[in-house]
C-alpha positions as CSV (number, residue, x, y, z in Angstrom):
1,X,179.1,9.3,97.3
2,X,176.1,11.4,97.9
3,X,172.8,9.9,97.6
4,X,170.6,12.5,94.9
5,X,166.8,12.5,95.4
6,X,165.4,14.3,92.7
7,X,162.1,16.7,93.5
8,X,159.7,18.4,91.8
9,X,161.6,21.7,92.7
10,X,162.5,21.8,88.8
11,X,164.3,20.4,86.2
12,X,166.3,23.2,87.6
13,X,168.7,24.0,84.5
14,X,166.7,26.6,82.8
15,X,169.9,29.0,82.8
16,X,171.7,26.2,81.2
17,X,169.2,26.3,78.1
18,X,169.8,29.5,77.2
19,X,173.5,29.1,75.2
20,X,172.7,29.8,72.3
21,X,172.4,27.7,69.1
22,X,174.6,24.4,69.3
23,X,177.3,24.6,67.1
24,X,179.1,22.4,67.6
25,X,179.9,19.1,65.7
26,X,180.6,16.4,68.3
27,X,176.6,15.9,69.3
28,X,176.9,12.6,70.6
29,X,177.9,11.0,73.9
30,X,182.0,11.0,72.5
31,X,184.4,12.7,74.8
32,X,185.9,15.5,72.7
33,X,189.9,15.7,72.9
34,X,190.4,18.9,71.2
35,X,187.7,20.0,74.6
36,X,189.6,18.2,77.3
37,X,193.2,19.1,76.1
38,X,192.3,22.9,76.0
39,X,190.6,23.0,79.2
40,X,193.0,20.6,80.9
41,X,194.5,23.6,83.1
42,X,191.2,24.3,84.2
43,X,190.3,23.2,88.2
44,X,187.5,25.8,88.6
45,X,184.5,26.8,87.3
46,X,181.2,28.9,87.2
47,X,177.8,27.7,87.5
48,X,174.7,29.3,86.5
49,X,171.2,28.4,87.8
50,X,167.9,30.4,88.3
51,X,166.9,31.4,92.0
52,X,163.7,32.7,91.0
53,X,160.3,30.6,90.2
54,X,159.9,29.9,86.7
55,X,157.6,27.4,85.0
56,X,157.8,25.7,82.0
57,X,155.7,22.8,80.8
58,X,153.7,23.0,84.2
59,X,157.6,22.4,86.2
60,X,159.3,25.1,88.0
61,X,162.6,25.1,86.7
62,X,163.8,27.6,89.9
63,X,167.6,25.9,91.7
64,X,168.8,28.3,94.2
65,X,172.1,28.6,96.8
66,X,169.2,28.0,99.1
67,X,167.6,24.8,97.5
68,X,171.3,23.3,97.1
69,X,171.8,24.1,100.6
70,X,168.7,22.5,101.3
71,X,169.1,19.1,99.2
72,X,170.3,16.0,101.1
73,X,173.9,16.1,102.1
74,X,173.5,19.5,100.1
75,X,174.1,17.6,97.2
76,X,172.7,17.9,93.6
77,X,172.8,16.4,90.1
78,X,173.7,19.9,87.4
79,X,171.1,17.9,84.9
80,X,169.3,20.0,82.0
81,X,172.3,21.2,80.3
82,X,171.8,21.1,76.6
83,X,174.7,23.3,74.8
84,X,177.3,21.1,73.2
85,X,180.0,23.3,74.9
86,X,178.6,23.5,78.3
87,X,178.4,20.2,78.0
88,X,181.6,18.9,76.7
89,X,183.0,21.0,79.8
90,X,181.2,18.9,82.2
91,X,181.9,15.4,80.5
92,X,185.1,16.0,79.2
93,X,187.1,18.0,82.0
94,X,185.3,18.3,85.3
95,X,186.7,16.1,87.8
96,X,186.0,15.0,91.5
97,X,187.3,18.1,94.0
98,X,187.0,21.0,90.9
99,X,185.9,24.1,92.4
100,X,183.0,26.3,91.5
101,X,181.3,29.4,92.2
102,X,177.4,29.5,92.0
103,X,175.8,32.0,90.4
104,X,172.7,33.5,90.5
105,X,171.0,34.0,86.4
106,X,168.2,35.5,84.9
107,X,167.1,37.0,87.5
108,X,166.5,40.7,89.1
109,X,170.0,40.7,91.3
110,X,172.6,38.5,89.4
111,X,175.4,37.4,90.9
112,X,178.3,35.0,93.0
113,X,176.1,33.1,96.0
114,X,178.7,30.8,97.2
115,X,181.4,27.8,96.1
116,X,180.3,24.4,95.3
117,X,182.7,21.4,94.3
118,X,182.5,18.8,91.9
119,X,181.8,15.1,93.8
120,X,180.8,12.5,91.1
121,X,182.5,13.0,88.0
122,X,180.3,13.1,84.2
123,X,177.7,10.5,84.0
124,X,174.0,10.4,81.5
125,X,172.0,12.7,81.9
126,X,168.2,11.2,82.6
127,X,165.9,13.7,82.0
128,X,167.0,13.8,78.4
129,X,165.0,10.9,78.4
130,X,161.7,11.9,80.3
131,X,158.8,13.2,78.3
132,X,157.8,15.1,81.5
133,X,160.5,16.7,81.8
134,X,161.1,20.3,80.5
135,X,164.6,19.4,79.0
136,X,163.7,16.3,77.2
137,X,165.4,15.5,73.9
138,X,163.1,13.5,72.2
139,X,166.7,13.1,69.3
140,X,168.6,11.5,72.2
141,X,168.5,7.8,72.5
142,X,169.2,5.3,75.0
143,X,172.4,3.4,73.0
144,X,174.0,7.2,72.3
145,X,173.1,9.7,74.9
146,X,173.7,13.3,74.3
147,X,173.5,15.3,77.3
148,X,175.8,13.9,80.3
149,X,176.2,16.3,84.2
150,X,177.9,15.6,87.3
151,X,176.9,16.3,90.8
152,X,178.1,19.0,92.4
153,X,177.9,19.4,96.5
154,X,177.4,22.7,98.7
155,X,181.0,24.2,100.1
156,X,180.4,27.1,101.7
157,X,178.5,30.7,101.4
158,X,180.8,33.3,99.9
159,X,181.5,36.5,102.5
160,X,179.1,38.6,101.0
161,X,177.0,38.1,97.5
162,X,179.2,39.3,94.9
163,X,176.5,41.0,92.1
164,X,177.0,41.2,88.0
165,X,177.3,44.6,88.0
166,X,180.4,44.3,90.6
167,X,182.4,42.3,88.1
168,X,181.4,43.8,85.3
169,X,183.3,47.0,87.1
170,X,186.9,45.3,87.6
171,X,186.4,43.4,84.6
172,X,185.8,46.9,82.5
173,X,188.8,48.4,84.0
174,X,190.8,45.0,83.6
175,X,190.6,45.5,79.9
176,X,192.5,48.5,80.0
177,X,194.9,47.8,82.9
178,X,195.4,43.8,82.3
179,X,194.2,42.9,85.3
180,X,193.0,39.3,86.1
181,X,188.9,39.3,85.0
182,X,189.7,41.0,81.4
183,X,188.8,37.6,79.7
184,X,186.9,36.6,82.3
185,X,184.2,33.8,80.2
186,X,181.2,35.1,82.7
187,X,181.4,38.2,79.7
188,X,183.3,36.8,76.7
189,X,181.2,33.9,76.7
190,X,178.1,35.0,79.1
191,X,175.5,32.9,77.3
192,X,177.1,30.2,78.2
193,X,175.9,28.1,81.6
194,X,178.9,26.0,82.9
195,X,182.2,28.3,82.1
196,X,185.6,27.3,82.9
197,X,187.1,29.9,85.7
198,X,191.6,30.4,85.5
199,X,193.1,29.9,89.1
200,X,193.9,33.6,88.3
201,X,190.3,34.7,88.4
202,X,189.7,32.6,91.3
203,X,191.7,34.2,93.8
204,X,190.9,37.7,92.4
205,X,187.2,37.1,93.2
206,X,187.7,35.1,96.7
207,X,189.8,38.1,97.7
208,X,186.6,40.7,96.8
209,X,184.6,38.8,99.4
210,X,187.1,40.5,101.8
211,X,186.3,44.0,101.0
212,X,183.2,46.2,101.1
213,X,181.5,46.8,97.4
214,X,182.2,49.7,95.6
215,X,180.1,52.5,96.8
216,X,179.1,53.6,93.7
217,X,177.4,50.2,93.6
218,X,176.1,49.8,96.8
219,X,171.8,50.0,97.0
């Protein structure tokens, strides 16, 4: 197993506090069946994280491709997640090998950087604990944690960077056609921050690598 040094680079989860309000019941650190057993198809996933500098509460919150690439063995912790459901995906259903594509959020060019995998299964969150931290949860304790992560570990660069505003296109015309990205959770869901991603979806966007963009989308 990897060995994570944290830095200063950020609490880098900002993109995983902005789900929405948090609905759901289960709040505390209990794994949630009805979660696990409706996800339990699920090998693949979608990441989001913010490449661009961002600070809040004096930390800049910024976690690139790049900066993964960068991180010893190219290995990170997904810490600062703080949605119920985001969450419950990570603790509840992630396991070691899961697949997942990182994308780029809230930022000026949105969109697919590369695959990562899942390499130590869910585990406490600490920076729920930390005062100086920008996603401390000063409601969590130490005896029943709320937030939990996993680390996740670089794979490989996709072919080419595959933008928002490429899906958005095949998933539009999916709706009509049933094609494979018509209930793709990256826009049924798109506030959410850790999204389970069908086999089906998968393979539809690992084979758009392959191809050139759209020209009606190319800059």
């Amino acid at each position: 197993m990897a060995t994570i040094t944290v830095t200063k680079v950020g609490s880098k989860r900002k993109a995983a506090n902005r789900d929405g309000k948090k609905t759901l019941k289960n709040s505390l650190g209990k794994k949630s069946s009805v979660t696990a057993n409706k996800n339990s198809h699920i090998t693949k996933w979608l990441f989001k994280s913010e490449p661009d500098s961002r600070f809040e509460n004096g930390v800049d919150i910024k976690f690139s491709f790049e900066d993964l690439k960068s991180q010893p063995d190219q290995t990170t912790q997904w810490d600062g997640v703080r949605n119920f459901q985001a969450r419950n995906l990570m603790r509840d259903c992630m396991k070691i090998g899961h697949l997942g594509f990182f994308y780029h959020s809230n930022c000026k060019d949105p969109g697919i950087a590369g695959i990562i995998k899942v390499v130590k299964e869910s585990y406490v969150d600490p920076t729920q604990f930390d005062r100086e931290d920008p996603h401390f949860d000063s409601t969590s304790l130490q005896k029943s944690p709320k937030w939990f992560m996993v680390d996740v570990k670089y794979v490989r660069d996709l072919k080419r960077f595959i933008p928002l505003s490429e899906l958005k296109s095949y998933h539009e015309k999916h709706k009509t056609d049933d094609g494979p990205l018509k209930n793709m959770k990256l826009f049924t869901n798109r506030r959410l921050s850790v999204q389970p991603v069908t086999d089906e979806e998968y393979e539809y966007i690992l084979s758009i690598e392959e191809k050139e963009a759209p020209k009606k989308l190319r800059s």
